[in-house]
N, C-alpha and C positions, 0 to 999 in steps of 0.2 A: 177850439175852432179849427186850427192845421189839422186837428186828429179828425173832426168830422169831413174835412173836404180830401183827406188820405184816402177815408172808408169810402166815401163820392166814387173818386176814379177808382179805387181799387172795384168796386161792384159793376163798371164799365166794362170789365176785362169779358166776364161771359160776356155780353151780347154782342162783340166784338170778331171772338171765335166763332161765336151761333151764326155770325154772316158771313165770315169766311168758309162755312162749311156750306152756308148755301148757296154762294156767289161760286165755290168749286162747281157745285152738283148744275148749276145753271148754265155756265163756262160749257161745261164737256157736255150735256145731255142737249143743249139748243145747238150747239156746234156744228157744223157741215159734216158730212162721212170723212169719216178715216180711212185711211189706204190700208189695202189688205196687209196681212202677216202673208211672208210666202216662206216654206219651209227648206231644207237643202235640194229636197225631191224635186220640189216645184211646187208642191200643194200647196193653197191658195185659202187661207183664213179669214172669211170676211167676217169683220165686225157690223153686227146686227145695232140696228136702233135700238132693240132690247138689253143687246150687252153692252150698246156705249153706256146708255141707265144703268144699269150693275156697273160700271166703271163710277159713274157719279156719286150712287149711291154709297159706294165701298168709300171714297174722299171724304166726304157728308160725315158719315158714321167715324170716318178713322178722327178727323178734325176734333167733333164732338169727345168724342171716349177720351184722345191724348188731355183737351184743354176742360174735362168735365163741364161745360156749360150746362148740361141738366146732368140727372143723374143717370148714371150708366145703363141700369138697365131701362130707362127711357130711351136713350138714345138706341135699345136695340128694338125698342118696339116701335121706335122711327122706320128703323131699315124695313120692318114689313109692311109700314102702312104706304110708304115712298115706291114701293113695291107693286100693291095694287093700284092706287091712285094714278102713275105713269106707267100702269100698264107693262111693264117689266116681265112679269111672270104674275099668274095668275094669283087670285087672295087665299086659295087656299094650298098652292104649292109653298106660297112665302110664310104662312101662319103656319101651317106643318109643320117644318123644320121646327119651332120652337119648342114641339113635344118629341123630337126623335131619340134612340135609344141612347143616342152620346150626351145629350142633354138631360135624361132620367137616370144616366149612371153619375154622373154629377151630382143630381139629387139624395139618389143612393147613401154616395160618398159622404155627402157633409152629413146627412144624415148621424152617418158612423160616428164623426166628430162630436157631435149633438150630446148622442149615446154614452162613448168615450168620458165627456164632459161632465154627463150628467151621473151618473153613477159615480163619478171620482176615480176613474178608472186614471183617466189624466195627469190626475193630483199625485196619487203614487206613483205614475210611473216618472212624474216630473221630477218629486223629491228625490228619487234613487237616483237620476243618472248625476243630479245636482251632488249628493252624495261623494259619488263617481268621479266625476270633472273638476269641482274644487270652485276655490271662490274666487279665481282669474274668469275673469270675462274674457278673454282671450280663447281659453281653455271652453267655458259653455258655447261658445260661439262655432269651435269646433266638432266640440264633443255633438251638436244638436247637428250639423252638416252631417257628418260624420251618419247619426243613425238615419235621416233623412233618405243619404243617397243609399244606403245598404237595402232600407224596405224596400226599396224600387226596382231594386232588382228580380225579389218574388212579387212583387204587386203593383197596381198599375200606379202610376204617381198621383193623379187624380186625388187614391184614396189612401195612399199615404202622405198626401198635403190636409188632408181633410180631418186624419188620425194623429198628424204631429202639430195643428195649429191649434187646439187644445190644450195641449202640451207645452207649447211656446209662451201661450197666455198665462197658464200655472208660473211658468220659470219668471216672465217679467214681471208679475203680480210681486214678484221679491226684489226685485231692481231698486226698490222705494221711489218708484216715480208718477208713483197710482198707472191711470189711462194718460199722460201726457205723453207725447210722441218725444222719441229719444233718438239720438243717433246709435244707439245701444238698438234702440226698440225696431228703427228702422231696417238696422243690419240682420237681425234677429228676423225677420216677417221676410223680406227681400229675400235677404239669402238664402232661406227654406227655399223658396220658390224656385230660386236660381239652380239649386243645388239637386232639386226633386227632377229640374229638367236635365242635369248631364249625370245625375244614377239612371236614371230612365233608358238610356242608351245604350248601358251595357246588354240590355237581355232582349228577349222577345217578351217576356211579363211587365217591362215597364212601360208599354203604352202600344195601341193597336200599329200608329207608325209602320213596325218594322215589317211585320207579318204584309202590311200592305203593301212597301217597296218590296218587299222578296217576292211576291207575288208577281209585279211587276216583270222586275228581273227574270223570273223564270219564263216568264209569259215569250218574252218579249228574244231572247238569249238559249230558248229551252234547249233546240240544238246544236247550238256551241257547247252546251254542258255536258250535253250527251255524247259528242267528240272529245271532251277533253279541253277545247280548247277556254273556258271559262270557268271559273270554278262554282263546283258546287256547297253552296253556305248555307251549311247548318246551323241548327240553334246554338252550339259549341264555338263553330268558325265563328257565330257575326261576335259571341263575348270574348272571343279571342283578339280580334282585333281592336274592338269597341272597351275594353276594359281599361285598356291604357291611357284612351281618351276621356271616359269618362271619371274617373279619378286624378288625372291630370286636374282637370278643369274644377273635379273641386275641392282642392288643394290649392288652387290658383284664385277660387273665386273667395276662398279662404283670407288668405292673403289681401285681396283686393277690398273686401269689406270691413278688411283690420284698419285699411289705407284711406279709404272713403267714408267708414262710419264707424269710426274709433269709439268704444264707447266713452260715455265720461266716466266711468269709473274703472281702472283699471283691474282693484277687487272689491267684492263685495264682502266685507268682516262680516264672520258669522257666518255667513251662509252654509256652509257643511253643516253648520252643527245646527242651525235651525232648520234646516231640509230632514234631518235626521228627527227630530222635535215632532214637526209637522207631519211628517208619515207615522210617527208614531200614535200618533195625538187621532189619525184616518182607523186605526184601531184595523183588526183583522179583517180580511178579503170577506165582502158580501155576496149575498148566495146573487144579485143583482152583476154586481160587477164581473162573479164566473159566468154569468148567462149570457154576457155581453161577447165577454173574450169569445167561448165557444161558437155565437153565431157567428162574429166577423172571423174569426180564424178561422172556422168551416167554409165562409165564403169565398173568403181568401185563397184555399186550397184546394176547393174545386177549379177556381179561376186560373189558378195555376196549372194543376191537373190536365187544362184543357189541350197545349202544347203538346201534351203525350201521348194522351188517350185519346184515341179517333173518335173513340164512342160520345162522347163529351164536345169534340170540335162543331158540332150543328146547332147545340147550343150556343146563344147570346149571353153573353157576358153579362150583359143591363140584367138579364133577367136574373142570373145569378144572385148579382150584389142585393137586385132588389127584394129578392125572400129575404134577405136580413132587413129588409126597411119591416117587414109585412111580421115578420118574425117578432122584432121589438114592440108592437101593439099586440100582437097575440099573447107574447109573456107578460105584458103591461111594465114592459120594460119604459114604455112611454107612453103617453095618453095623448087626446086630441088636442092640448096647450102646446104642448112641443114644435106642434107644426108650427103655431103663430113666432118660433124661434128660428124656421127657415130663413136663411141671408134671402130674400125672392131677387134682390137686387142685380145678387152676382147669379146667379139661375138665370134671371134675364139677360144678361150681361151674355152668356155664353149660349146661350137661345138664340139671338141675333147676330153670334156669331156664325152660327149654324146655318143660320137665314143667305147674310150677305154669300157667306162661301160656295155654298149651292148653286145662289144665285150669278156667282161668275163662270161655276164650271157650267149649271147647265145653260146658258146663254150663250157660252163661248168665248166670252170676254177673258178667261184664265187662260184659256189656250190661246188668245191671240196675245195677250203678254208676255205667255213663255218662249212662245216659237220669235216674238220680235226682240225679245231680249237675247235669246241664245242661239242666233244668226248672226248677232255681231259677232261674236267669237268664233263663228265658222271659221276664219284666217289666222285665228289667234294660235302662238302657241298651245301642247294642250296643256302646260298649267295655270295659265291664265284661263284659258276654257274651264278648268274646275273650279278654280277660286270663283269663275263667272258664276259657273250655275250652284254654286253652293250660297255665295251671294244672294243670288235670286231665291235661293228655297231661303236662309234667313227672312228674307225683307217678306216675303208671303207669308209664312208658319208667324208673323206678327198680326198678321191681319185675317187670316181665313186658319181653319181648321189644319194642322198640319199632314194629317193624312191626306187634303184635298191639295195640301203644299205639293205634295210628295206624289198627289196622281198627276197635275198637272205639268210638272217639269222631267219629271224621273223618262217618261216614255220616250219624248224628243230629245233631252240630254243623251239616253241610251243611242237611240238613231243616227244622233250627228257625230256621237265619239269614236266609234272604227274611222273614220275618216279625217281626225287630226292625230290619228297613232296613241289613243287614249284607251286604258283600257277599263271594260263597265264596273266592275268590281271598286276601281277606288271613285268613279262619278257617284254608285251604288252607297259606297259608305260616306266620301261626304258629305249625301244630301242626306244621310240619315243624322248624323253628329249638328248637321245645321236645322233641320227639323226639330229636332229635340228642345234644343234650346234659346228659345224665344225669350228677349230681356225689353226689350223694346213696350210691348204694347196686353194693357190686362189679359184683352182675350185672346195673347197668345198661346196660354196654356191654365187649362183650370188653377193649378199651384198659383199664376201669378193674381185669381182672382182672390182664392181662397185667401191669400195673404193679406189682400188690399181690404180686405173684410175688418182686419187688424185697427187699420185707421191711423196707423203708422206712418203713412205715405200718401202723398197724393198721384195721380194718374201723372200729371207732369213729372214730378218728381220721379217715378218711375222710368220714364221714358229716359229722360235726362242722364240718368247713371246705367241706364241699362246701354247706351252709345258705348262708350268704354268697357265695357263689359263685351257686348259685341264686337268688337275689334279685337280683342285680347282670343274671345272665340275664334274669330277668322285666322287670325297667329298659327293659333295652335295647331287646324286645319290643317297650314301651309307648310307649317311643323309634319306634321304626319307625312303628309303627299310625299315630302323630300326625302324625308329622313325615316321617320320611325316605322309605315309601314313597309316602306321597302327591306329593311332591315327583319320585320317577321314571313315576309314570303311575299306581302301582297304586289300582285303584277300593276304597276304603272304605267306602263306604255306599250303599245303593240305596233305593227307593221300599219301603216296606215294604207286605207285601201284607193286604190289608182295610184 
């Protein structure tokens, strides 16, 4: 009886969230006008009835995703239909988004995973590094960090969360704890994701991000570069300074998942030598499993490629990855069953990520948050003015696309920093180290969804641990600004202007 009236209120909790996410969206979208955003200049940001709805909206959706009340990618095909319904942005600007190219190279990506999976491509490469690492869970815990953030540095993370959560599932399959979620298993799915977002940072191959803030920067700065007076950062300069961070962090994140999700086992007997068993037992490489490697490492390496060779930059990436999707039915690498293996869940999931994000920048709703959050710190010292807007690009890159994190605040942080004696180059790089790594919220970064796929963790549950996680981030930040880039050359402060 106690046990049935537990499961009673425990089943109360969704509908409880379901109303607070629509008692937010009601709150702000019926609400009076808000008072303009006014910028240093004096420019004048009015918030549209359309983008107070993109504000409501974006609450709606975040309530839903954090406390799952439906399933996630429901709640992304909420944000479009909330969309046309109040008239927000039209029905077919907000269903758009859910087909655009960041959302098909997502597709792309697990695809890969799929492929990986299905061939046993996974399998071997699970037993070798198991081999490798030894039977400390300590040790796999690293060893899989470890190769995680290394591919991100040639590849976008995206698809190497999509090529190592394959690989994750092989190694837990020996844990002996079947599919039951572990704090092992937890640490394991989590940390992938965590770790996919700070390799990501080092390069301009591990996620569109950087190529978009240096676009910025140049835009925005071109003739300070061209004087001298700002530096110019190359693909070299940004891993020059970005390396120290990102490897910092995971080594730290390292540590903090030993400290939060210890597994229960400290080793697993045996394991060496039944990983050694089991790859042997996969019997010699199939002409299946080289056909795989060749298409994704060929895609891989155009992708890469593209950084250097102009001829290659007008090319789409999506389009790239996706002749390995088109590639794998043409070899019959995969049939028409495989598809019915697509996660649609997490696809949706970052579909309607796609949707809300859009739908704040092109409403204006992003840019009247940016400019009225990073107004307050016009008087601020400037390293609270950095910690400010790095802040801010964390708390966004949780909730919207991080590129559109990074359009949104990078233009006005640039504008208002000559004027507290700030110089662009470290605003530049914090908000790229705070873009990257999103802990907070699934559709912060495909890795976080691809993991949640695992089933290891709940959306709560994520959010929860990703708090401290983000703090330990903000740290390290504050570490940098102080201490360690000043120490490699980068300029901190300048003459502030009047």
């Amino acid at each position: 009886m106690t046990s049935d009236v537990m499961n009673e209120k425990f089943q109360w909790k969704p509908y409880l969230f379901m109303a607070l996410g629509i008692i937010l969206f009601a709150l702000v979208y019926y609400s009076p006008p808000w008072a303009d955003a006014i910028d240093p200049a004096g420019a004048h940001f009015v918030l549209s009835r359309e983008a107070k709805g993109a504000i409501a909206v974006f609450l709606l959706a975040g309530t839903w995703w954090v406390f799952e009340v439906v399933p996630i990618g429901v709640t992304s095909l909420g944000i479009g239909v909330l969309q046309a319904l109040f008239l927000i942005r039209p029905a077919r600007d907000a269903f758009t988004d859910f087909m655009v190219p960041a959302v098909m190279f997502i597709f792309a990506s697990i695809m890969i995973g799929l492929v990986f999976s299905k061939t046993g491509l996974t399998k071997r490469l699970a037993y070798k590094m198991l081999v490798i690492v030894g039977e400390r869970t300590s040790m796999i815990y690293l060893g899989c960090f470890l190769v995680t953030a290394a591919l991100t540095h040639i590849m976008a993370h995206t698809a190497v969360a999509a090529t190592i959560y394959p690989l994750l599932l092989s190694i837990y399959a020996l844990y002996g704890e079947g599919d039951k979620p572990t704090r092992f298993g937890k640490g394991l799915f989590m940390g992938m994701a965590y770790v996919a977002g700070a390799g990501s940072i080092v390069t301009l191959l591990g996620a569109a991000r950087g190529a978009v803030a240096l676009g910025f920067y140049n835009d925005i700065l071109g003739e300070g570069i061209r004087q001298g007076l700002h530096q110019d950062i190359s693909f070299f300069k940004l891993t020059y300074y970005m390396a120290p961070i990102g490897w910092l962090m995971t080594f730290l994140l390292w540590g903090y998942f030993m400290i939060f999700f210890k597994p229960e086992k400290k080793v697993i007997p045996g394991l060496r030598e039944k990983a050694r068993q089991l790859n042997k037992e996969l019997g010699p490489i199939t002409r299946k499993e080289i056909l795989a490697a060749v298409i994704v490492f060929g895609s891989i390496l155009v992708m890469s490629l593209r950084s250097f060779i102009p001829a290659l930059k007008p090319i789409d990436k999506t389009a790239i990855i996706l002749i390995s999707t088109i590639l794998f039915f043409i070899t019959r690498i995969m049939d028409i069953d495989d598809l019915e293996s697509v996660p649609w869940n997490i696809i949706l999931l970052f579909a309607g990520a796609m949707s809300i994000g859009n739908c704040l920048w092109e409403t204006g709703a992003a840019k009247w948050m940016a400019v009225n959050w990073l107004v307050m710190f016009q008087e601020a010292p400037g390293f609270v003015f950095i910690m400010g807007i790095t802040f801010f690009v964390l708390m966004m890159t949780n909730f919207i696309m991080n590129v559109a994190a990074i359009a949104i605040s990078l233009p006005v942080a640039l504008v208002i920093a000559p004027y507290l004696g700030v110089a662009a180059e470290v605003i530049l790089f914090s908000s790229l180290v705070a873009a990257g790594m999103p802990f907070l919220l699934l559709v912060g970064a495909a890795p976080n969804a691809i993991a949640y796929d695992s089933k290891m963790f709940t959306p709560g549950e994520f959010f929860l641990y990703g708090i401290p996680a983000s703090i330990i981030l903000m740290i390290v930040v504050a570490f940098a600004v102080l201490v360690l880039w000043p120490l490699m050359g980068m300029p901190i402060t300048t003459t502030p202007i009047g």
